[in-house]
FIGUZA-42309 format. One record per residue (C-alpha): x, y, z; residue in three letters. Coordinates in Angstrom, 1 decimal. Example, Ala and Ser with C-alpha at 12.3 -4.5 7.8 and 13.67 -1.06 7.14 Angstrom:
<rs>
R      u      v      w type
R   12.3   -4.5    7.8  ALA
R   13.7   -1.1    7.1  SER
</rs>
This chain:
<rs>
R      u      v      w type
R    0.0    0.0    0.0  UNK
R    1.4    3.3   -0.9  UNK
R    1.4    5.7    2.0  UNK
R   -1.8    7.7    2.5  UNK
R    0.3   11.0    3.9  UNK
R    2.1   12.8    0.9  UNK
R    4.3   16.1    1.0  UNK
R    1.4   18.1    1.7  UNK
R   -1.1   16.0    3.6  UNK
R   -4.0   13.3    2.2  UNK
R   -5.1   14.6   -1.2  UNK
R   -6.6   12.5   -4.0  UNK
R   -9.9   13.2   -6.0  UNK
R  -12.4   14.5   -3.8  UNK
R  -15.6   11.9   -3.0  UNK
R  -13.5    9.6   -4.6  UNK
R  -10.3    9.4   -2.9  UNK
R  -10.5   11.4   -0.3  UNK
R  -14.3   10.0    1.2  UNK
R  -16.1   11.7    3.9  UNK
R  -15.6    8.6    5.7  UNK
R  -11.4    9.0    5.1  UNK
R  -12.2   12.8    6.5  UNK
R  -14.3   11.5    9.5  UNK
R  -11.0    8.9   10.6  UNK
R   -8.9   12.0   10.2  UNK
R  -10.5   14.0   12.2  UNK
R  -11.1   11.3   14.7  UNK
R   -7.5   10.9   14.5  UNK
R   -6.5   14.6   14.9  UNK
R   -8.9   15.2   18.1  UNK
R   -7.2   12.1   19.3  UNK
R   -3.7   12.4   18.6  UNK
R   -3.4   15.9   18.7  UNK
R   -6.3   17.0   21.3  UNK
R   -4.0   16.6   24.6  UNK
R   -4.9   19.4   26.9  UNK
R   -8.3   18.2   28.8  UNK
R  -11.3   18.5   26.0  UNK
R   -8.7   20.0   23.4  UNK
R   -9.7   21.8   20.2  UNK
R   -9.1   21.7   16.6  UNK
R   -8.9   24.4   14.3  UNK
R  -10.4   23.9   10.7  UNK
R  -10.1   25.9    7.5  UNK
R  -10.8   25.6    3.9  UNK
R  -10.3   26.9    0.5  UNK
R  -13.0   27.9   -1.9  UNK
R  -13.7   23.8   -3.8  UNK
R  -17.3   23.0   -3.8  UNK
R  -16.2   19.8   -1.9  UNK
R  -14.8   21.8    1.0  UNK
R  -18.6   22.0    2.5  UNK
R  -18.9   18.1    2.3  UNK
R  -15.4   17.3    3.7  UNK
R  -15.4   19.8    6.9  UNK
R  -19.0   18.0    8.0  UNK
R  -17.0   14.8    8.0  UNK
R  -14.2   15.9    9.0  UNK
R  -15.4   18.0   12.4  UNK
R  -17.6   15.3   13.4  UNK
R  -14.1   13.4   13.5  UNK
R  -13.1   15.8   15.6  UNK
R  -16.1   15.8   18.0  UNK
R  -16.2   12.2   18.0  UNK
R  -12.5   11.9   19.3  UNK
R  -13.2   14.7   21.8  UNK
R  -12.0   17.6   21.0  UNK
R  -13.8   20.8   20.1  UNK
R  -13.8   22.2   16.2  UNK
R  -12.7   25.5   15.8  UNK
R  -14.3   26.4   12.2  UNK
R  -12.9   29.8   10.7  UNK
R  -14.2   29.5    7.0  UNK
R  -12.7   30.4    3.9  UNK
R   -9.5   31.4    4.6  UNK
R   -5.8   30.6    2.8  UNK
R   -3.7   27.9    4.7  UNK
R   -1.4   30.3    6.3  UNK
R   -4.5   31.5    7.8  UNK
R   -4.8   28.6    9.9  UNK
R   -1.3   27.6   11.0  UNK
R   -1.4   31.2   12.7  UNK
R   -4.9   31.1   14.2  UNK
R   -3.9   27.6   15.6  UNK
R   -1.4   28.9   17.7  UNK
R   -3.0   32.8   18.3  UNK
R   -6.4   30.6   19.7  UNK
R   -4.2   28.0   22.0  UNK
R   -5.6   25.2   19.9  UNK
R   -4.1   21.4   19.5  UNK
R   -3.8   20.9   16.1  UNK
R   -4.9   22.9   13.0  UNK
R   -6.7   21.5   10.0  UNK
R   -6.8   22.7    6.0  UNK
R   -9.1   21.3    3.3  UNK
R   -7.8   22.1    0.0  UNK
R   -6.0   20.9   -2.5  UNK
R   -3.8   24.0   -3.2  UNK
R   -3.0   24.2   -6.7  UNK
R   -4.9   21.4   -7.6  UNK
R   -8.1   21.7  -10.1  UNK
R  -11.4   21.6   -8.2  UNK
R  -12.6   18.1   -8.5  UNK
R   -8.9   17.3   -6.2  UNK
R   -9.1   18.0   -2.7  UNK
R   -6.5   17.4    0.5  UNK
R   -6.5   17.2    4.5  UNK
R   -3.4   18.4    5.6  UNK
R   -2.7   18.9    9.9  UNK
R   -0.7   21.1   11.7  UNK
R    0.5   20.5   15.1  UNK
R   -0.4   23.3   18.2  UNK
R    2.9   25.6   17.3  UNK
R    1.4   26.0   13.5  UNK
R    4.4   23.5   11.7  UNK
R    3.2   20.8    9.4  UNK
R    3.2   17.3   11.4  UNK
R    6.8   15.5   11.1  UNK
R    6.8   12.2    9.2  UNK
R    6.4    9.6   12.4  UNK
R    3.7   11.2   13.4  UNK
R    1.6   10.9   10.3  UNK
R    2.9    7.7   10.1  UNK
R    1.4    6.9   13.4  UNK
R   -2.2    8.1   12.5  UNK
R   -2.0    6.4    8.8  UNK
R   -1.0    3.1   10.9  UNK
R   -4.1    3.6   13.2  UNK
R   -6.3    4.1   10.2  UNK
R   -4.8    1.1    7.9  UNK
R   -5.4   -1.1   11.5  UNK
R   -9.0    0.3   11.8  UNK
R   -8.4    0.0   15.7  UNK
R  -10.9    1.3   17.7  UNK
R  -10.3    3.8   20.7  UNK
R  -12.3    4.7   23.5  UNK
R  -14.5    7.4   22.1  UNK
R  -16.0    9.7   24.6  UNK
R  -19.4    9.9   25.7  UNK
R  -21.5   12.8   27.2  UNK
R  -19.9   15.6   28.1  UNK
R  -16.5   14.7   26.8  UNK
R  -18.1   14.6   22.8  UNK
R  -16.7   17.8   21.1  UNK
R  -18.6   20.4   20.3  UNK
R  -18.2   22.8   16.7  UNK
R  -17.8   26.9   17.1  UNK
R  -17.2   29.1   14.6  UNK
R  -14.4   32.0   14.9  UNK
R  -16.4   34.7   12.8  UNK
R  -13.9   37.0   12.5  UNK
R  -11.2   34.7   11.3  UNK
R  -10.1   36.6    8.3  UNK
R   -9.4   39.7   10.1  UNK
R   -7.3   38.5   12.4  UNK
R   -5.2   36.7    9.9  UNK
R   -5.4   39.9    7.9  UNK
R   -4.1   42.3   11.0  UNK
R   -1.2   39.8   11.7  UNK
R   -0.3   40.2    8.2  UNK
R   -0.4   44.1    7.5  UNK
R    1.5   44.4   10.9  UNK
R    4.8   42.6    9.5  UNK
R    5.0   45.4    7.0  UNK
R    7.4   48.6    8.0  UNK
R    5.5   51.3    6.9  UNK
R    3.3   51.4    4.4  UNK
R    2.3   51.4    0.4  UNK
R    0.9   54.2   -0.6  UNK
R    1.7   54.8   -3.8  UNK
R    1.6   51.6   -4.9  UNK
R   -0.6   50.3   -7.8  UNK
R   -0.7   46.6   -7.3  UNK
R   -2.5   43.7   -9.4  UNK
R   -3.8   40.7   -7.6  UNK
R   -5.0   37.4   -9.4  UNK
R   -6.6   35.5   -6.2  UNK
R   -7.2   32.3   -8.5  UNK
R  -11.2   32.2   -7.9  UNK
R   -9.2   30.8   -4.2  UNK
R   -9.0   31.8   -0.4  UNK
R   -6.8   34.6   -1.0  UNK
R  -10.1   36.8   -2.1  UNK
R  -10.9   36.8    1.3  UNK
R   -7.6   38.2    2.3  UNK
R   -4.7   39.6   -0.2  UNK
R   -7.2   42.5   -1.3  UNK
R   -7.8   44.0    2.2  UNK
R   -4.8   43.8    3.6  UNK
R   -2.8   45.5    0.6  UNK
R   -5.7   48.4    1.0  UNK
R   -5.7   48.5    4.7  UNK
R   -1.7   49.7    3.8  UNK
R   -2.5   52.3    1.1  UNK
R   -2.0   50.7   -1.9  UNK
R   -4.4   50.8   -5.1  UNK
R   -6.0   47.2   -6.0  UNK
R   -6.5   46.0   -9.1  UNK
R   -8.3   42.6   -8.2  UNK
R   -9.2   39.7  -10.6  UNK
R  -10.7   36.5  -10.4  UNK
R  -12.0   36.9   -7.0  UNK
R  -15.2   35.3   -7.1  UNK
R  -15.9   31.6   -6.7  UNK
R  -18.5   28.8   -7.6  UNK
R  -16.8   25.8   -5.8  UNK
R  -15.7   24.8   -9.4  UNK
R  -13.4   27.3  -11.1  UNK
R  -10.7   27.2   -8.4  UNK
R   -6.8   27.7  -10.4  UNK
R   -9.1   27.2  -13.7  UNK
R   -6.7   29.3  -16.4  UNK
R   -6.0   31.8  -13.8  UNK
R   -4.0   32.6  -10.8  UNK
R   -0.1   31.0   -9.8  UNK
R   -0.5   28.5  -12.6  UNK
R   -1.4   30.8  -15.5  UNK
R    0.8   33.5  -15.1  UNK
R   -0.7   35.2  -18.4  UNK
R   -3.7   36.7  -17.2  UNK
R   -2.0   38.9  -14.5  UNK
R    0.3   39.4  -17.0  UNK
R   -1.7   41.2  -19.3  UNK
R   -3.8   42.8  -17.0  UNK
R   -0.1   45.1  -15.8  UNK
R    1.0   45.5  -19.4  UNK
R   -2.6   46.9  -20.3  UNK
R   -2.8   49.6  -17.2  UNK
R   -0.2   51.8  -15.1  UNK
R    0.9   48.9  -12.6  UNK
R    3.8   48.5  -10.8  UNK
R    3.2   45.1  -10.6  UNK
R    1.0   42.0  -10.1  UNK
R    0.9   39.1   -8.0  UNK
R   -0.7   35.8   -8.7  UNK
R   -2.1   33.1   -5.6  UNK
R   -3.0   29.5   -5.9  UNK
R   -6.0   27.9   -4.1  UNK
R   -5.1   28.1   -0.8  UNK
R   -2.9   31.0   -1.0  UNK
R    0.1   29.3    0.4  UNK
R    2.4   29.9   -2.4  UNK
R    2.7   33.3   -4.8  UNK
R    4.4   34.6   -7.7  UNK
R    4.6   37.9   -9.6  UNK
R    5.2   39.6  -12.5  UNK
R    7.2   43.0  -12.9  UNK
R    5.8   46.4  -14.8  UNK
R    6.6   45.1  -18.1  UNK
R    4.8   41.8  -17.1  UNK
R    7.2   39.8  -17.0  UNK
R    7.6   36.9  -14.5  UNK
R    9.2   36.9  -11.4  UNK
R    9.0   33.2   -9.7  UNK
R   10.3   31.9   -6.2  UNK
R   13.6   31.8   -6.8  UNK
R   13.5   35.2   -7.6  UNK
R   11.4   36.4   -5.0  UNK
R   13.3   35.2   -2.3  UNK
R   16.5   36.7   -4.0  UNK
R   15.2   39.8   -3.3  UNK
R   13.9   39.1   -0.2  UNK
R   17.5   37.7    1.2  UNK
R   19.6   40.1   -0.5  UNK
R   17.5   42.9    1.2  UNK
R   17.8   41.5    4.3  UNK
R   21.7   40.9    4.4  UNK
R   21.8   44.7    3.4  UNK
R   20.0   45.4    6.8  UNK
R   22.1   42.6    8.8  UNK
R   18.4   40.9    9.3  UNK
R   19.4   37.4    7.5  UNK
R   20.1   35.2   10.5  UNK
R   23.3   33.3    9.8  UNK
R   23.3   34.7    6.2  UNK
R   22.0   31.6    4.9  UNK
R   18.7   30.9    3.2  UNK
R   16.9   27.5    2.7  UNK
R   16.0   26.2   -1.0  UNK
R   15.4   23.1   -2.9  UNK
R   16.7   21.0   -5.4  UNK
R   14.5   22.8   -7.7  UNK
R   15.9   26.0   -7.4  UNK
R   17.5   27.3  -10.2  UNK
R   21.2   27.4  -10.7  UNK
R   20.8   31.5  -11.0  UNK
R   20.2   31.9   -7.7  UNK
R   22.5   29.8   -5.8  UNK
R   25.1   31.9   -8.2  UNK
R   23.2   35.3   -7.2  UNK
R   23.3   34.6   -3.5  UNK
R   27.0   33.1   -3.3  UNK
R   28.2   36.8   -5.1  UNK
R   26.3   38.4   -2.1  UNK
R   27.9   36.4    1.1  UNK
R   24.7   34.5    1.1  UNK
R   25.1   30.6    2.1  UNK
R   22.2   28.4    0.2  UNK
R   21.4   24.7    2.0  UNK
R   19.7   22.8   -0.5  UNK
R   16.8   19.9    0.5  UNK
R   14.6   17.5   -1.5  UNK
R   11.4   19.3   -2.8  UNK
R    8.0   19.8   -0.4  UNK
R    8.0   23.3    1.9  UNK
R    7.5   21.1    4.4  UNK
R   11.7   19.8    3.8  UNK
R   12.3   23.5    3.7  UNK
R   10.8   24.5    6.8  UNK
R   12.8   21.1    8.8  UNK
R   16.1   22.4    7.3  UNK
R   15.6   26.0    8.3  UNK
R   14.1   24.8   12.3  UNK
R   17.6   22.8   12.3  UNK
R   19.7   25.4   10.9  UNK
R   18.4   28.7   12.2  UNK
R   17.8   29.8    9.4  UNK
R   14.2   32.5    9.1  UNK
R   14.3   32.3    5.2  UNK
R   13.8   30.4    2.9  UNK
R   11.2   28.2    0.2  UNK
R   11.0   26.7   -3.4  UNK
R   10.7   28.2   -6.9  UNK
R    7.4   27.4   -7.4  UNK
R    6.2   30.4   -4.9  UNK
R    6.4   28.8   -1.2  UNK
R    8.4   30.9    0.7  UNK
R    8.5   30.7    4.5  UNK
R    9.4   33.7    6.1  UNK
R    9.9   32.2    9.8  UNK
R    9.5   35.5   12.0  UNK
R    6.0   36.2   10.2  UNK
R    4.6   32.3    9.8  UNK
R    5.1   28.8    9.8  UNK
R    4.3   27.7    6.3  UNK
R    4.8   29.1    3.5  UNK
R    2.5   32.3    3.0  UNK
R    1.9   34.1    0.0  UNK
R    0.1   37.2    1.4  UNK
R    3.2   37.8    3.9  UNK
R    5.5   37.5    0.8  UNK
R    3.8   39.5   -1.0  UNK
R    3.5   42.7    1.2  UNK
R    7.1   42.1    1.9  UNK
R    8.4   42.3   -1.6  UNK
R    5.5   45.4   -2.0  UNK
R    7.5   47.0    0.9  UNK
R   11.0   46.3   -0.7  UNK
R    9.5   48.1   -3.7  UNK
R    8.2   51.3   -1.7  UNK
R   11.5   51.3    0.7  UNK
R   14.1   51.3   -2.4  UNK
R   11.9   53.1   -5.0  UNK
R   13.2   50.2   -6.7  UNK
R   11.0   49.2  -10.2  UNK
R   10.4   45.2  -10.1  UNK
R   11.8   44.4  -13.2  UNK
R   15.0   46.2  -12.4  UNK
R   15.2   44.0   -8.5  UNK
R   14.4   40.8  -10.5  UNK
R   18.3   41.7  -12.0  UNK
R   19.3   40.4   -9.1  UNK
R   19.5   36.9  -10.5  UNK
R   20.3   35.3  -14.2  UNK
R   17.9   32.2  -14.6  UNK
R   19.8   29.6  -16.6  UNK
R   17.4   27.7  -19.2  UNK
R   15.3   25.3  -17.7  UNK
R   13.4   23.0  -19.1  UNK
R   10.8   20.3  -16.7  UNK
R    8.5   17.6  -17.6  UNK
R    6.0   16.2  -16.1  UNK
R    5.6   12.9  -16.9  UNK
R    2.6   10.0  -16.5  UNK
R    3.5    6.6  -15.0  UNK
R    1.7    3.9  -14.2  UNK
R    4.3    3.1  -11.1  UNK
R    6.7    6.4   -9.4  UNK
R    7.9    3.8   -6.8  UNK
R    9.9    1.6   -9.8  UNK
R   12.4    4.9  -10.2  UNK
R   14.2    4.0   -7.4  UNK
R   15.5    1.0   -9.3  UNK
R   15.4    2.2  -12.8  UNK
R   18.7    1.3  -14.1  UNK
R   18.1    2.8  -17.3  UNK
R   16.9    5.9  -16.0  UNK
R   20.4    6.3  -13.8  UNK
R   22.5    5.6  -16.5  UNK
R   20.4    8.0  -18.5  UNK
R   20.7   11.0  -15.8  UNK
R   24.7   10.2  -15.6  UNK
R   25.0    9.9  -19.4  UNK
R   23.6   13.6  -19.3  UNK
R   25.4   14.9  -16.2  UNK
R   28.3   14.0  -17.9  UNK
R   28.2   16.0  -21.0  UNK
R   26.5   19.0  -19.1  UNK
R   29.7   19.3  -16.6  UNK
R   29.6   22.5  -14.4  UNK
R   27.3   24.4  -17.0  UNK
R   23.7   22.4  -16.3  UNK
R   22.4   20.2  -14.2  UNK
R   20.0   17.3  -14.4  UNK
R   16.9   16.5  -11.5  UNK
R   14.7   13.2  -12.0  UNK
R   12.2   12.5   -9.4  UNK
R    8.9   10.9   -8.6  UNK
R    6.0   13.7   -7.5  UNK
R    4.8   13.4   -4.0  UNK
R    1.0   14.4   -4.8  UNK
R    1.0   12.0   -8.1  UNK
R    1.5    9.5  -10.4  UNK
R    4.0   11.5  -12.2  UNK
R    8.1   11.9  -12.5  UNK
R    9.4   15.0  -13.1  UNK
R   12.2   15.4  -15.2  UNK
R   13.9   18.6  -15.3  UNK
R   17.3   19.9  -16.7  UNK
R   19.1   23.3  -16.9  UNK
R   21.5   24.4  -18.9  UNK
R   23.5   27.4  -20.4  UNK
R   21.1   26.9  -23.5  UNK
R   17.3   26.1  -23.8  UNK
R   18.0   24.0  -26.7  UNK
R   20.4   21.6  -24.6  UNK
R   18.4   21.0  -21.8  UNK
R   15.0   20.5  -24.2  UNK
R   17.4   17.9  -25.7  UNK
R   18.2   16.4  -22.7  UNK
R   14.8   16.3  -21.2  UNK
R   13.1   15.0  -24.5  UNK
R   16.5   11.7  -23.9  UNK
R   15.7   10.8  -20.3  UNK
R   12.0   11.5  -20.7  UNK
R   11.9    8.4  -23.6  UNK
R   13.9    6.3  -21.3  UNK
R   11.1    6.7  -17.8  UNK
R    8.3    6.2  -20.6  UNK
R    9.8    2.6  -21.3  UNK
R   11.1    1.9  -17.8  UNK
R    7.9    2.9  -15.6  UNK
R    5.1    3.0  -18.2  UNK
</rs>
């Protein structure tokens, strides 16, 4: 059996998958494995998916049923509720959504009573409980949960998030694609409540039109809306608003890697980077480990999830860091990676410095790199793919020192991504295209 946890939490096709009766052991596990201080509580959040309504029924009766109380806040973006878990003294925190996903996916993902994603052992202990289908005492009376809901939820996320900006941003035009996602509750507000002009698209919702040709995904559509009016610049959220990116004046694209570029180099300027080191992944582009090394900036690299990012920095001190695809975890503002708190950080980089975007994205040269995403019928055979190793060497080889080569199995789906960088798009196409053929024959 593969393993139910992934490197964000349960996910899977919503009813499908993921079953209100999977939601209802979950939160019968988190009330009882997390619930530890008399009747305990929960805290429970979701994004904007029409199956978010169906899943929190399930999953706070859980909750109740292993005695603790649910703490429901609403629609609200992930980061949302690792802060409110620890601002309300609750156990354990819990977000439906499926992040970047498409609607018909959804996800249960927990977060322990300090707001940090759960470590591997102990989501290996709940998934063992769940596989055993053990029964435990369940309480009875007054020791059955009850559900609340914390109605201003938003707000307080929202007040915790314009007060980790110095100053303000007036003056400011800014773009915001929220995705048809949680951020509309959110990203608009608190860039107003700090004086900046919104331009907001995409932030209504039916349930079913969640990252649909819009928002972190589809870069385009923010895109256009900067080049067509007089914007400094835009920024783009996925579902749950854990992750952003953001595109300059001109509309160009400014990912993670470039995002927390600025962010570190600014820092180091103001002798805020603790131990001049930032956290990335494996992922991150060659560009920016050469960008930070010119600046006295120390890079530690881990395997991809924010969640590997967030371990490395709690065991290294460091209070930066994240992945290209938008997570950046900024530790003396949140937990978990949180795409409103980078945003109004980079804003406030561009009002401090009267610095245009496109001229901070210099910062960094990204080298040409080229990823595939490819169907298999079986990730856990690349492990022992010989002929995908020899592959990968064959290709490390004739890049040297000028590229790189990743291969690895996604941690959300049946998929391995192949990805390769090098000093010319061309080379690295070429190179994908090779070891892509050779996981097609090996894995299916």
């Amino acid at each position: 059996m593969s393993r139910l946890f992934g490197t964000d939490g349960v996910r899977g096709f919503a009813n499908r998958d993921l079953t209100p009766e999977l939601a209802m052991k979950l939160g019968e596990a988190a009330g009882h494995f997390l619930g530890e201080r008399g009747r305990g509580s929960i805290v429970v959040g979701m994004d904007t998916r029409r199956s978010g309504d169906m899943l929190e029924a399930a999953l706070v009766a859980g909750i109740c049923s292993g005695g603790a109380d649910a703490l429901r806040l609403g629609i609200v973006p992930t980061p949302a509720v690792a802060y409110l878990t620890r601002l309300l003294g609750a156990d354990g925190g819990v977000v439906i959504s499926a992040s970047h996903n498409p609607a018909e996916y959804n996800g249960i993902k927990l977060f322990d009573r300090d707001g940090f994603k759960l470590p591997d052992e102990i989501e290996d202990e709940i998934e063992e409980f769940l596989v055993a289908e053990r029964d435990w005492s369940r309480p009875t009376g007054a020791g059955v949960g009850r559900s609340r809901i914390v109605p201003d939820a938003a707000e307080r996320y929202i007040s915790h998030a314009v007060e980790s900006v110095r100053g303000d941003l007036v003056g400011l035009t800014v773009a915001v694609d929220c995705g048809h996602g949680a951020s509309a509750k959110t990203t608009i507000k608190a860039l107003k409540d700090l004086g900046a002009t919104v331009h907001a698209i995409n932030c209504d919702y039916n349930g079913m039109d969640i990252n649909e040709e819009c928002g972190s995904t589809h870069l385009g559509v923010i895109s256009e809306l900067v080049r067509a009016h007089d914007i400094d610049f835009g920024i783009a959220h996925d579902g749950d608003a854990d992750r952003v990116l953001a595109v300059d004046e001109t509309g160009a694209e400014v990912d993670g890697d470039m995002l927390m570029a600025i962010i570190a180099a600014h820092m180091m300027e103001r002798g805020e980077l603790v131990h001049d080191t930032v956290v990335a992944t494996v992922m991150s582009n060659l560009g920016f480990e050469v960008a930070m090394r010119e600046r006295g900036i120390n890079v530690i690299k881990t395997k991809v999830g924010d969640r590997y990012v967030l371990d490395q920095m709690r065991t290294s001190g460091a209070i930066l860091g994240g992945e290209q695809s938008g997570h950046v975890i900024m530790l003396e503002h949140s937990t978990t990676g949180d795409g409103l708190i980078t945003a109004l950080q980079l804003a406030a980089i561009i009002r401090q410095t009267e610095t245009p975007l496109s001229e901070l994205r210099q910062i960094m040269r990204r080298y040409p790199q080229v990823l595939k995403n490819v169907p298999v019928k079986d990730k856990g055979l690349l492990s022992g793919s010989g002929g995908v190793h020899d592959a990968v060497k064959a290709a490390e080889a004739e890049l040297g020192d000028h590229g790189r080569v990743l291969v690895r199995a996604s941690g959300t789906e049946s998929i391995v991504r192949v990805m390769a960088e090098a000093s010319d798009e061309a080379t690295a196409q070429a190179i994908v295209d090779r070891i892509t053929a050779v996981v097609v024959s090996e894995l299916g």
